[in-house]
C-alpha positions in Angstrom: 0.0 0.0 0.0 1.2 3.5 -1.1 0.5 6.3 1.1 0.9 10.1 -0.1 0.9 13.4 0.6 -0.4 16.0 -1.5 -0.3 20.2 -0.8 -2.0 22.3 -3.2 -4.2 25.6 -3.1 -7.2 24.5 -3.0 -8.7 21.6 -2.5 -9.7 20.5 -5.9 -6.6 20.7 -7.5 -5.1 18.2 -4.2 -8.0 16.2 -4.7 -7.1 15.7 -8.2 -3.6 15.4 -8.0 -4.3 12.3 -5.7 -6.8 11.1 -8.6 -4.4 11.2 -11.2 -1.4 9.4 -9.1 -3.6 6.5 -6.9 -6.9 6.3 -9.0 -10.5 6.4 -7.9 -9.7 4.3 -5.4 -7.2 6.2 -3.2 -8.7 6.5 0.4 -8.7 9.6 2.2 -6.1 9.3 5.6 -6.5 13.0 6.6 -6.7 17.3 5.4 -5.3 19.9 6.7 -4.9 22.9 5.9 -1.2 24.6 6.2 0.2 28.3 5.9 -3.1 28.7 3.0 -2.7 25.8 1.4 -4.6 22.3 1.7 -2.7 18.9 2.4 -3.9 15.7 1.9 -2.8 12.3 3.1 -3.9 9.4 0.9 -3.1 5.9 0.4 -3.9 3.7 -2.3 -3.3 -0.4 -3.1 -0.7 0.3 -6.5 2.4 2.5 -6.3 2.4 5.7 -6.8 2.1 6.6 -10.4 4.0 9.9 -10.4 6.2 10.5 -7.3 7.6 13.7 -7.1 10.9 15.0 -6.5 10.1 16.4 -3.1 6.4 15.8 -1.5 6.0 19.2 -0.4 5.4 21.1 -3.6 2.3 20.0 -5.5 1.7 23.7 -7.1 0.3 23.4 -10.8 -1.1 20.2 -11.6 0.9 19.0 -15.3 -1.6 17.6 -18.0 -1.9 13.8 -17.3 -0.1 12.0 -19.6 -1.4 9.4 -22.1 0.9 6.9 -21.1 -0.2 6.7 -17.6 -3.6 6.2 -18.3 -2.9 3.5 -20.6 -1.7 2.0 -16.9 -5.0 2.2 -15.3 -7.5 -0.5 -15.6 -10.4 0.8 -18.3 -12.5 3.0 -16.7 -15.0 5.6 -17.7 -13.9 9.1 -16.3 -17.1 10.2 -14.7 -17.5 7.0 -12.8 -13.9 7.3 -11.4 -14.5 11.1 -10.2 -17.7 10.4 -8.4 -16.1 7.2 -6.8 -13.1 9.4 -5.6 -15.5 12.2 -4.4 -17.7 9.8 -2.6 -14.2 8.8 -1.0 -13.2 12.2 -0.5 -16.5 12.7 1.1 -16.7 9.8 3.6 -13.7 10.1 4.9 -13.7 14.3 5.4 -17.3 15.0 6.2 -18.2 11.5 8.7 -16.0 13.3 11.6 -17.9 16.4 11.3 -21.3 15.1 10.9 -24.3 15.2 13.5 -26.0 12.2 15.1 -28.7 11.1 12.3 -32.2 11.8 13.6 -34.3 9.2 14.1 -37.5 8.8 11.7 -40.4 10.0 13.3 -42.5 7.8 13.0 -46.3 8.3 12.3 -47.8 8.7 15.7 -51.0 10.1 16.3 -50.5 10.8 20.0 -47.1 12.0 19.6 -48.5 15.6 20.1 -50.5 14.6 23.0 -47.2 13.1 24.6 -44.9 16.6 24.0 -47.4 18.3 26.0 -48.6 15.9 28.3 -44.7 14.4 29.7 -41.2 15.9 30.9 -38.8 15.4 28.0 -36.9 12.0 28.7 -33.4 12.1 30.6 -34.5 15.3 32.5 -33.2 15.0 35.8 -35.8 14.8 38.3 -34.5 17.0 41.3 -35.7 16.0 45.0 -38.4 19.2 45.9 -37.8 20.8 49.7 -41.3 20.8 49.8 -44.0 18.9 47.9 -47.8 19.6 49.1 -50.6 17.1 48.0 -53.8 17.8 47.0 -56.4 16.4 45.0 -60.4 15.0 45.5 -61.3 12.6 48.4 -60.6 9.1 47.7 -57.5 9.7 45.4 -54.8 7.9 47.2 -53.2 11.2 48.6 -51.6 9.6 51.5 -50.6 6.5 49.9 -48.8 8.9 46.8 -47.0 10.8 50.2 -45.7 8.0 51.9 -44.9 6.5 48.6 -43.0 9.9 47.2 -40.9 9.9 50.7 -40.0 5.8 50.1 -38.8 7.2 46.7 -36.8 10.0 48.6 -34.9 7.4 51.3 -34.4 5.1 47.8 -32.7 7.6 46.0 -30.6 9.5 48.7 -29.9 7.8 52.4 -28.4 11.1 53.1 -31.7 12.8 53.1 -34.6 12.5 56.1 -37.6 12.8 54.4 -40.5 14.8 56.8 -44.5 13.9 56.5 -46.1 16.3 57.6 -50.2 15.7 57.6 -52.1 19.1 59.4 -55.1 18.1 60.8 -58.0 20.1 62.4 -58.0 19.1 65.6 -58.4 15.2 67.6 -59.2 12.4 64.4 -61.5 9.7 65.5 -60.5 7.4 62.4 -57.0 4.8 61.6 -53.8 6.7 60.8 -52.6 4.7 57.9 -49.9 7.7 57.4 -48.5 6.9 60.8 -48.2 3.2 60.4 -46.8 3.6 56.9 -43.8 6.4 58.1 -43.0 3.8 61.1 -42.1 1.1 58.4 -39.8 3.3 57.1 -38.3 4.9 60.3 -39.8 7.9 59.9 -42.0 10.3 62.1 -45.7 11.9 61.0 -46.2 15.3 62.2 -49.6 16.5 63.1 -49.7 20.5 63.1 -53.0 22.4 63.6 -53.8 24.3 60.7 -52.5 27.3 62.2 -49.1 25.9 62.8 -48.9 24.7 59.1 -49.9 28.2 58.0 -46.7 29.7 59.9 -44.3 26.6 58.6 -40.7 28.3 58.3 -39.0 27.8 54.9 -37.7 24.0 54.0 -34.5 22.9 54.7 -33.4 20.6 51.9 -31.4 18.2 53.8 -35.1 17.5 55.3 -37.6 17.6 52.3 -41.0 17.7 53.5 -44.5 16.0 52.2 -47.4 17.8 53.3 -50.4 15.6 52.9 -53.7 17.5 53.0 -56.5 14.8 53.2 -57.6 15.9 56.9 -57.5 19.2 56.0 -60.1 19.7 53.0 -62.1 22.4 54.3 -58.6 24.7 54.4 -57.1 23.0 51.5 -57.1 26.3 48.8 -55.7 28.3 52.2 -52.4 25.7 52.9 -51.8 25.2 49.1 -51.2 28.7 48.5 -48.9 29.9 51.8 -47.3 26.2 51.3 -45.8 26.4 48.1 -45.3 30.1 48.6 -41.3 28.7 49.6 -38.5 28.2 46.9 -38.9 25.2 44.6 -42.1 23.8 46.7 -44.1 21.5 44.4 -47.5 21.3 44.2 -48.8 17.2 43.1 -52.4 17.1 42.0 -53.4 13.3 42.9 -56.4 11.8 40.0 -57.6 8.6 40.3 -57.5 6.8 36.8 -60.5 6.3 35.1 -62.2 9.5 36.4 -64.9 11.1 34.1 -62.8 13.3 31.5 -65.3 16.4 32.5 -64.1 16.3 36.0 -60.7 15.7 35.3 -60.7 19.1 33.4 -62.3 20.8 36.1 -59.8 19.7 38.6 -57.1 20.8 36.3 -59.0 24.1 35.7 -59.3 24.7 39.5 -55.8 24.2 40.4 -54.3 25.8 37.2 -53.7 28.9 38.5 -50.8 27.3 40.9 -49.4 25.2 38.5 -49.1 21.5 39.7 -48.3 18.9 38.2 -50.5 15.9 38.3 -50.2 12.2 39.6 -52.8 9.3 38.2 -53.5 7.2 40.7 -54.6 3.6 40.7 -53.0 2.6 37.4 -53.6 -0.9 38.8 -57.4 -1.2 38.4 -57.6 1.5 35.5 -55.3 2.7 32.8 -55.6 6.1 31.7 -57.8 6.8 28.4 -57.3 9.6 25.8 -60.1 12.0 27.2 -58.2 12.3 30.3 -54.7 12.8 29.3 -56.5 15.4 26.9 -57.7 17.5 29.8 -54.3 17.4 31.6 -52.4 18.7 28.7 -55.4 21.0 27.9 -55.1 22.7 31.3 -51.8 23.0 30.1 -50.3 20.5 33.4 -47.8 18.2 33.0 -48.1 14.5 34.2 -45.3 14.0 36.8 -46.5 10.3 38.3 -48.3 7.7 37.9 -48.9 5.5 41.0 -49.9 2.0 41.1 -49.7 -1.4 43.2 -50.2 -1.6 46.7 -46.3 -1.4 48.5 -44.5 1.4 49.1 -41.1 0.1 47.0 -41.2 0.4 43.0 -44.8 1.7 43.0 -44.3 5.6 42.4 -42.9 6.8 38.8 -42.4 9.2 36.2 -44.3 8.0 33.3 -42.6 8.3 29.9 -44.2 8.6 26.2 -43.7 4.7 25.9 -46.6 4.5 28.4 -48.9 6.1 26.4 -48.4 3.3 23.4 -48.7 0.8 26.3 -51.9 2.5 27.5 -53.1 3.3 23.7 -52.3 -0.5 23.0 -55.4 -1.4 25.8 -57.5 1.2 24.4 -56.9 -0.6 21.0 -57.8 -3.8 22.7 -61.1 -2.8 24.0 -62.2 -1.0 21.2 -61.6 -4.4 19.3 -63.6 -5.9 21.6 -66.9 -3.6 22.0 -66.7 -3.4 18.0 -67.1 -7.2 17.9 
């Protein structure tokens, strides 16, 4: 194998000085460019046609020379320059050239899932301060000792806090408690007075307020809660609820900007209407909860959901055709 370096002043003329000494089928080592002028390393299988005196100076090309082309296995001139400037090409441009997009495939909930998700690979940061809120019956303490299970998973160095204001003495089980003493942690029980004056968050200490005994001064808590930097607002739906109230919820809460967790993915998956009113309200869909433990049960859905989910809907719709 021949290798060869060629310097000329542009890169045409180098381009076709290697042509006319290797043939079409010179590959491309490297170019550079030097002091103005363009150098190009080349090798080829043959010798080298017509070394030069000295490597350096490839200024005005000569006229090729009969005789050398006799050399050269028959071969029409335009097919030898476009397979030296495919060549050329590959080896010059590859290094430069962006990641190829993937084919978008033709997806008729794509737009649904830009509005409705977090793009993928975003970094989902631990929140001082997360208040939930959402109708009765939604799984709101469940979601809180879940999201603190999540916390103690992902960093032992933090103490998660739940934190559950009540009105005054409750006459019914504590399921909060028992779940916070599984994981070695303590439930607060502030009057709804004390939760109102709650000092900033310290991160080190991220609390989950969980508002279910406090429904009457829900709107109140909500807004002086999250009134803190980067408090988080969760807006707990039960799957399957009617799309109108869905939208209403959204509507309600809109003005604070939540973001919403579905609930009870186990016994319903989430159908188009309803995602449609969470993206309407313009909300984003943080969570989905499902299962009945506190390990593995809490996520951050992703855009392949909604083919999974969309793959049910197909399902049934098969069926109640038939």
């Amino acid at each position: 194998m021949t290798v060869i370096t060629v310097r000329a002043a542009t890169s045409q003329k180098a381009m076709e000085e290697i042509l006319r000494r290797l043939g079409p089928d010179a590959l491309i080592l490297s170019t550079r460019k030097i002091d103005g002028q363009y150098e190009l390393r080349a090798s080829g299988e043959g010798d080298d046609l017509d070394p030069p005196d000295t490597e350096a100076a490839a200024s005005p090309i000569p006229p090729a020379r009969p005789a050398l082309r006799a050399t050269r296995s028959p071969q029409h001139p335009a097919q030898g320059a476009a397979s030296f400037e495919r060549s050329f090409q590959a080896a010059t441009l590859a290094p430069r050239k962006a990641a190829p997009r993937k084919a978008a495939p033709d997806d008729p909930h794509a737009d649904l899932a830009r509005r409705l998700f977090f793009p993928e690979g975003l970094v989902e940061p631990v929140a001082p301060r997360t208040v939930i809120i959402g109708p009765p019956g939604s799984g709101k303490s469940m979601v809180a000792a879940r999201l603190a299970a999540r916390i103690l998973q992902a960093d032992r160095r933090l103490q998660p806090r739940l934190i559950a204001p009540a009105p005054g003495l409750l006459l019914h089980e504590d399921r909060l408690r028992g779940w916070a003493r599984l994981m070695g942690l303590r439930l607060d029980r502030p009057t709804i007075h004390d939760a109102l004056l709650s000092a900033e968050a310290d991160p080190a200490f991220p609390e989950i307020f969980d508002l279910s005994d406090a429904a009457d001064h829900t709107p109140d808590l909500a807004a002086r809660l999250i009134d803190s930097d980067d408090a988080e607002l969760l807006l707990c739906i039960p799957a399957g609820t009617h799309p109108a109230l869905t939208a209403r919820l959204c509507r309600d809460w809109a003005a604070y900007q939540p973001t919403v967790c579905l609930t009870r993915l186990d016994l319903w998956e989430p159908e188009i209407p309803e995602l449609e009113a969470i993206a309407d309200a313009g909300l984003k869909l943080s969570h989905v909860s499902a299962g009945t433990g506190l390990i593995d049960t809490l996520r951050r859905p992703v855009p392949a959901d909604l083919h999974h989910w969309s793959g049910a809907w197909a399902v049934q719709q098969g069926i109640a055709a038939e």
